[in-house]
N, C-alpha and C positions, 0 to 999 in steps of 0.2 A: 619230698624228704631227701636230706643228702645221704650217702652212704658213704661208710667206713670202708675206706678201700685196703689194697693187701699191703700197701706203707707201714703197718704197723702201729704200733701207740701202747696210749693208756684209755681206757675204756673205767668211766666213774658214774655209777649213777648216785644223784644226789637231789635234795627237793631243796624249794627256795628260789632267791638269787647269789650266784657265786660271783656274777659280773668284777666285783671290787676283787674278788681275790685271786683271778685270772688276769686282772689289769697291775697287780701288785705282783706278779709273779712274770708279769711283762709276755705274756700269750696272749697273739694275737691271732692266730691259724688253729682254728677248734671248729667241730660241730659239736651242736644241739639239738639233742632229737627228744619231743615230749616223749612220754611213756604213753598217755592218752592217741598219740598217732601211730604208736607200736601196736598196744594192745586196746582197741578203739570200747572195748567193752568197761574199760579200769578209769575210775576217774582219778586224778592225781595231779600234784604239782609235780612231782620229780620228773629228772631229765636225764637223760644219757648223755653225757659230755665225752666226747672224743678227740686228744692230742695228739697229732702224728708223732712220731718217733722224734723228726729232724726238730718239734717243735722241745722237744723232752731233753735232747742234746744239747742244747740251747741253753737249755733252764740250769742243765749242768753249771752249764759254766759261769754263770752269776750267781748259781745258789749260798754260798758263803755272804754275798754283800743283800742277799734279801734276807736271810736268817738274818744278819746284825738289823736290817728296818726292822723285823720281824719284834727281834730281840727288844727293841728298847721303845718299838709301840707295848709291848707286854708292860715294861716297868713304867712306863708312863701312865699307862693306864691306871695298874697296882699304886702306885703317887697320888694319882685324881682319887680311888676310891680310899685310900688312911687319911688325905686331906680332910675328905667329908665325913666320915666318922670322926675325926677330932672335934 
């Protein structure tokens, strides 16, 4: 199991896959640590995702131009679902 070292970060636990929204957010230097090998008595999908700091400073600095991808997967989407209601 990898371990969070004293670098810092953001600490998320979350269930699922995030994969697409980590690669949309252009993070590439993370761990993932099941819960199931945390607390080996819990069954679960969730994960503990950990971003170093340096990778969170990073994200800083294109967050503006993935909110606008962001932005206009939203309206796109909202487009496709009043299409199909018409």
């Amino acid at each position: 199991m990898s371990s969070v070292n004293e670098d810092g970060g953001l600490l998320y636990l979350k269930g699922g896959d995030f994969s697409d929204e980590l690669k949309d957010a252009r993070i590439v230097d993370y761990t993932l640590i099941n819960i199931e090998d945390i607390a080996h008595s819990i069954e679960s999908d969730k994960k503990v995702l950990w971003i170093p700091y340096s990778n969170i400073s990073k994200f800083k600095s294109y967050k503006n131009e993935i909110e606008d991808m962001l932005q206009k997967r939203r309206k796109e989407s909202k487009r496709k679902k009043q299409d199909q209601c018409e």
